[in-house]
Each structure stands twice: as C-alpha cells, then as structure tokens.
C-alpha positions in Angstrom: 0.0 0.0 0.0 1.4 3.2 -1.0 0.8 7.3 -0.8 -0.6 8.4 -4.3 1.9 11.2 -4.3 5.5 12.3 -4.8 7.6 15.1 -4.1 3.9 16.9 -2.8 2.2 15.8 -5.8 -0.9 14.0 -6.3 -0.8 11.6 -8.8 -3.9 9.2 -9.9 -2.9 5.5 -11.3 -4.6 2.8 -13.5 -3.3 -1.0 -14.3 -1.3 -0.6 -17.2 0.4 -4.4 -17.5 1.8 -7.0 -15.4 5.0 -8.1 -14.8 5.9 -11.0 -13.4 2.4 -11.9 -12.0 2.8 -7.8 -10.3 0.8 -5.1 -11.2 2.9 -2.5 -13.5 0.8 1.0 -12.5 1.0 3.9 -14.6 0.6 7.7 -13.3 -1.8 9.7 -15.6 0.3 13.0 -15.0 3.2 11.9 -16.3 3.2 8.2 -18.1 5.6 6.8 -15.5 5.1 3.3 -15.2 5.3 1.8 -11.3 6.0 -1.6 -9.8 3.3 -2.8 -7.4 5.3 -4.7 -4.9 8.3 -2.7 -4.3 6.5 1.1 -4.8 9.4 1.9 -7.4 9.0 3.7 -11.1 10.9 1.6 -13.0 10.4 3.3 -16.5 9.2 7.4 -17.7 9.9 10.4 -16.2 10.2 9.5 -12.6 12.1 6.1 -12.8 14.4 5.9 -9.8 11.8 7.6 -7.2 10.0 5.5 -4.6 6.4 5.9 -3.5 6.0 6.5 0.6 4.7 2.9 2.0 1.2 3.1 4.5 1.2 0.8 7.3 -0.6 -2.7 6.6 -1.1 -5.6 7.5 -3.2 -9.1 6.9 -6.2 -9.5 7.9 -9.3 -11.4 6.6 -12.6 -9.1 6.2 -14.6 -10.3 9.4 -11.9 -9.4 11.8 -11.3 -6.3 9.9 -15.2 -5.7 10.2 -15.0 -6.4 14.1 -12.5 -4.1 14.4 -13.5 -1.1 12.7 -17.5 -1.5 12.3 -17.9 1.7 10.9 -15.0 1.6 8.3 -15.9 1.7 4.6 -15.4 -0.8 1.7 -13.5 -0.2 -1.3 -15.3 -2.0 -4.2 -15.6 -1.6 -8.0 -18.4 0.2 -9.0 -21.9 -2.0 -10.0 -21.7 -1.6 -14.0 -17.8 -2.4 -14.2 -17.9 -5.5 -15.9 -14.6 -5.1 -17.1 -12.6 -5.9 -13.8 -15.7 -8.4 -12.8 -14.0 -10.2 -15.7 -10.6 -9.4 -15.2 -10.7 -10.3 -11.0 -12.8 -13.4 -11.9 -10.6 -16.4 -10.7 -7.4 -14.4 -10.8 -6.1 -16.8 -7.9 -7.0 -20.1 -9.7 -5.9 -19.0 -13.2 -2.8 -17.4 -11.7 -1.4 -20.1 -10.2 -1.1 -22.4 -13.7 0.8 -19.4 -15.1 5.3 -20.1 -14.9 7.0 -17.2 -13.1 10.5 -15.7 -13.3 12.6 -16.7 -10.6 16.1 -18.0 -9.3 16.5 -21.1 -9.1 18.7 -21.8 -6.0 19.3 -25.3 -4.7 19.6 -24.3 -1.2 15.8 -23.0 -1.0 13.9 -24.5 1.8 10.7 -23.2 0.0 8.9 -24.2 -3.0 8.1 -20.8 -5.4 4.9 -20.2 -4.7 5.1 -21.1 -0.6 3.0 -18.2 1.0 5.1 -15.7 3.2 4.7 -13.0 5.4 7.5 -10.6 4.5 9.0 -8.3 7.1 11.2 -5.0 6.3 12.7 -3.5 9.3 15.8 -0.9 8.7 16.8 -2.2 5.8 16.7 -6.2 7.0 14.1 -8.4 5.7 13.1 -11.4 6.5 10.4 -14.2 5.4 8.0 -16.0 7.8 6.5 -19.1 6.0 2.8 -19.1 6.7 3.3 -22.8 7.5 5.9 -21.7 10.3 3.6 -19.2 11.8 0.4 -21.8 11.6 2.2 -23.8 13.6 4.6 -22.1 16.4 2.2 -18.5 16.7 3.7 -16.8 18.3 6.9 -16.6 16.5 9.6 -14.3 18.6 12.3 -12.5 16.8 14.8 -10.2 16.1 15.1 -8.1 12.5 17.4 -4.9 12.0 18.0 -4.8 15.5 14.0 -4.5 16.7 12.2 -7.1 19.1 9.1 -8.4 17.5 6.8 -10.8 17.7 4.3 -12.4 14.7 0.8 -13.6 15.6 -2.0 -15.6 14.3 -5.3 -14.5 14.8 -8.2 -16.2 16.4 -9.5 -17.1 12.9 -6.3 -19.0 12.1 -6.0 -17.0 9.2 -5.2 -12.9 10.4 -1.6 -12.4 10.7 -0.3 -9.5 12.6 3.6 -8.0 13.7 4.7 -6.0 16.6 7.6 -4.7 18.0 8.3 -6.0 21.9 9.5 -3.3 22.9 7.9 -0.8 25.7 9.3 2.0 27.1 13.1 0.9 25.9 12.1 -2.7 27.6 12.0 -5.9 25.8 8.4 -8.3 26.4 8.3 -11.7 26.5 4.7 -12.7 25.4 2.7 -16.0 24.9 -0.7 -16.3 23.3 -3.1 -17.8 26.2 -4.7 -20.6 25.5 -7.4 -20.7 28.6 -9.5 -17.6 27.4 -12.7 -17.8 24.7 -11.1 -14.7 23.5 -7.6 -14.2 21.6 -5.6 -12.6 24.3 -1.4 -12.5 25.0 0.6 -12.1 28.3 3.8 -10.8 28.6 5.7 -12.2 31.2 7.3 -9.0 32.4 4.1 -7.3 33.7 1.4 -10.2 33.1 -0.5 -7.1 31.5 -3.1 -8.8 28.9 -3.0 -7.5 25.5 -5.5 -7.8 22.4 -5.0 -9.1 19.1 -4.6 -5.2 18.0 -1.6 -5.2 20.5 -3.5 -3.0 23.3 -3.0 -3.6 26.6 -6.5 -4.6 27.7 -5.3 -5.1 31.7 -2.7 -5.2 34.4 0.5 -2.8 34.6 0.2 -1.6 31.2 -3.2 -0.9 30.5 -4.1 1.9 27.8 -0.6 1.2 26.1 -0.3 0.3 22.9 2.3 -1.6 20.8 4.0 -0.5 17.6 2.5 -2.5 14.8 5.0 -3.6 12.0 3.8 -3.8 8.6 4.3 -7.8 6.7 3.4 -8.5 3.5 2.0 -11.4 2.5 3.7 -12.7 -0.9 4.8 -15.7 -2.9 8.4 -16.7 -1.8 9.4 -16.0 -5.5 8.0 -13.0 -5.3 9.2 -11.5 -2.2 13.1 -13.3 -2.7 12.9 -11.5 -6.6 12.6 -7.9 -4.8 14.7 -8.6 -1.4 17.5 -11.0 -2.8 19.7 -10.9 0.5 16.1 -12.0 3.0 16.5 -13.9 5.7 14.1 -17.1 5.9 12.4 -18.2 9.3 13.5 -21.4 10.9 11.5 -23.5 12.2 11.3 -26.9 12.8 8.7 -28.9 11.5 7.0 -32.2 13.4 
C-alpha cells in the first residue's frame, strides 16, 4: 500500500500491464510506469523515485469488520464489468501461469510457498505461513528491533509488533485458557488484544507499535529482497 503522491504531488494510477504476476501502475500526469510490490517507477519520467509505504497488514474481512464496524469498503463500482471479468478467478488462473525466478538449490521453500514478509531498517526477512500456523507466536529479532508475529483467532489474520515498551524488551505468549484471543507478557502479566492494546494489568491503555508484513509468494518477495533472511522452524 502506497501514498498516491511524490515530491507533494498527487498523482492518480490505473493497471497498465503486469509483470511477473505484479501489477505495472502507470501515473496519468506523467506516463511513469510503477512496480506494485516494491512502490518503485521503473520506466518514464520518474524512474528511480519511490512511493512512501502506508502501514498494513493481513487481515481477513470479518476481523477487519469487528474491528473497525464503521469503516468503509472499497469496491468496484456495480456496472464495471470489465474488472468483474478481469478479478474473476485471478487466484486459480494465476497459479497455472510459470513465473520468473532464481532457481537456488539451497531454497527451503517451494516458489509459490506463502510468506509474510517483514522489512525492518533495511533487513528483511520471510516467515513461512506454514511456520507461523504452527509455532504462533513466532519471537524475533530483524534490523535490530524485538518483534513478535501472531495468528489471529480465525487462524487465518496475521499481525507483527515490536516488543519493545518504554526501551524494555516483552516476553509474550498467546493464552490458551480464554474464549477470547488474548497475550501475556511475562514482564508485567498485563493482557494485550489481538490489535496489540493492553486490555489489563500494569500496562493498560498502552499500545504496541505494529509492523507492517506483506503477504507474498516466496518467489516474489526473494525477486525484490534478494539478501532476505528465511524463518527457521522446525517442522514435526
């Protein structure tokens, strides 16, 4: 997700091609042709520059919903039939199509294994959906930040914080004795909700920084961050 403006300049995009299974976006002001995944113009009058990133993260609709009840939806307009036809299976039909990427002997992960990419001062790192299916919560360290990556109550929301409170490093756990998705840390045994607020104890009212992940094919994210780091984990 990125700001729809450079250098204090608005600029409105439309689909233009795809490359590599990415979007290619151009700007209408000035033909520039942008890459999807990485925010980049990569050909016209503003090749080189870099869109500003917006936070996100991955979340399916209904905990989005819960969350934000009065937020608004985003949709194609009724008489579009065009993109009705263009969206139309674009997973399924997707998926048959071959994609560029390096083939590398040494990859733990098939091409299209799903990720959760992390970015964090110039440091990135994969988490294998598998990986965080399995050991939620995963606890790391990425450019020299504390975090911790999640799976929602739906099994299927993924969310990324930074541990770190007031210059001091959490230890959390997701409890498993409460109807609702709740975490500990083991510093304060304040309780915190899946939005990383501090719902009770010490730390109530406080609020964790949320890191941004992108969810990606592993070809896709190792194309655009060629030096990432892969999870570990170790499988049953």
């Amino acid at each position: 997700m990125w700001e729809a403006a450079t250098d204090g300049r608005r600029l409105k995009f439309h689909l233009t091609g795809i490359n590599n299974q990415n979007f290619i976006m151009e700007d209408e002001e000035t033909g520039t042709w942008w890459q999807q995944v990485s925010g980049e113009a990569i050909h016209g009058a503003l090749k080189g520059r870099r869109l500003n990133g917006i936070f996100h993260d991955e979340l399916t609709f209904a905990t989005w919903r819960r969350e934000h009840p009065r937020g608004r939806v985003l949709r194609p307009s009724e008489n579009n039939d065009a993109w009705r036809k263009f969206s139309e299976r674009w997973e399924e039909q997707t998926a048959k199509l071959p994609v560029v990427t390096q083939a590398d002997a040494r990859d733990r992960l098939a091409p299209r294994a799903v990720v959760m990419g992390v970015v964090l001062n110039g440091a990135a790192e994969a988490y294998p959906l598998e990986a965080i299916e399995r050991q939620s919560p995963i606890v790391d360290r990425l450019g020299g930040v504390p975090l911790i990556v999640v799976l929602g109550e739906d099994k299927k929301s993924v969310r990324a914080f930074e541990t770190r409170v007031d210059g001091r490093e959490l230890e959390f756990y997701v409890r498993a004795d409460t109807g609702a998705w709740r975490m500990l840390d083991g510093e304060t045994r304040s309780e915190w909700d899946f939005t990383g607020r501090a719902i009770s104890g010490a730390l109530a009212g406080r609020q964790l920084k949320k890191i941004s992940l992108l969810k990606d094919y592993w070809f896709d994210w190792k194309l655009y961050h060629p030096q990432t780091l892969i999870y570990a984990f170790n499988a049953p």
